[in-house]
C-alpha positions, 0 to 999 in steps of 0.5 A: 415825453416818454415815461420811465422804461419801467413804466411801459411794462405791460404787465398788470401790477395793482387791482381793486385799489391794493397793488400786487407785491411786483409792484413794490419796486416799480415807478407807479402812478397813483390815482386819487378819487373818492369816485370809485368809477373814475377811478377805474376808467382813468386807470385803463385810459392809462393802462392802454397807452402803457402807463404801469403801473397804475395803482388807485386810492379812493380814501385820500386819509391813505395816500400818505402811508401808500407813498411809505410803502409804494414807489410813487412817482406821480399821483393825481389828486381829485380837489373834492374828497371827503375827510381830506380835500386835494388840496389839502393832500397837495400840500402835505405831499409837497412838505413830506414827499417832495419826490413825488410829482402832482397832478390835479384832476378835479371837477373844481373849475376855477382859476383861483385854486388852479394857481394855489395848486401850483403854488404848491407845487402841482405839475398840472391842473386838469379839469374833468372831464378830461380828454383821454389824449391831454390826459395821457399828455399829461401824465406822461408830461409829469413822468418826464418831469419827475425822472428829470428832476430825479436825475439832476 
């Protein structure tokens, strides 16, 4: 379950939420979070076991015209976010970027909208507060899974 070669680059590709131009052609990861905090520390979790890069989104209304412009592989989705819920998002990027795997992270703790999310297509459902190991398991679990589909 190694991501993408591209992936494990070390340099730092996108800062305060905007990503840099080198990142335009490589495979990232977007987080998604109205928690600008959060945000954050999941990104230098990720950074530190070489997931990159990793870009983040706290207006989920966005995320959309990002996937337009950036090469997303992986987002992870918070459920509960003003404007737009996750799940919500869930759904629209499952109909208009199938391409891209989807990771819930949320503090939403319930069975019930663990398996719609699933449903539509989530990868995985995580609930906060994650574990930093199961939370790189995860990711890493969902680059694999979407390079493989890519392939075939």
């Amino acid at each position: 379950m190694i991501p993408a070669p591209s992936l494990l680059e070390a340099d730092g590709g996108a800062r305060g939420g905007v990503a840099m131009d080198s990142t335009h052609d490589r495979p990232a990861v977007l987080l998604v979070d109205d928690e600008e905090a959060l945000l954050r520390s999941v990104r230098l979790v990720l950074r530190a076991a070489g997931i990159d890069p990793v870009l983040t989104e706290s207006d989920p209304c966005r995320v959309t015209a990002r996937l337009q412009r950036e090469n997303v592989v992986l987002a992870l989705l918070d459920i509960t976010m003003p404007r737009l819920n996750g799940e919500a998002l869930l759904v629209e990027l499952s109909q208009g970027f199938p391409e891209v795997g989807v990771i819930m992270l949320t503090a939403t703790d319930d069975p019930d909208t663990a398996e719609r999310c699933r449903r539509h297509g989530a990868l995985d459902y995580l609930v906060k507060p994650v574990d930093r190991a199961r939370l790189i398991a995860a990711v890493r679990q969902g680059l694999d899974t979407v390079q493989r589909c890519a392939v075939s």
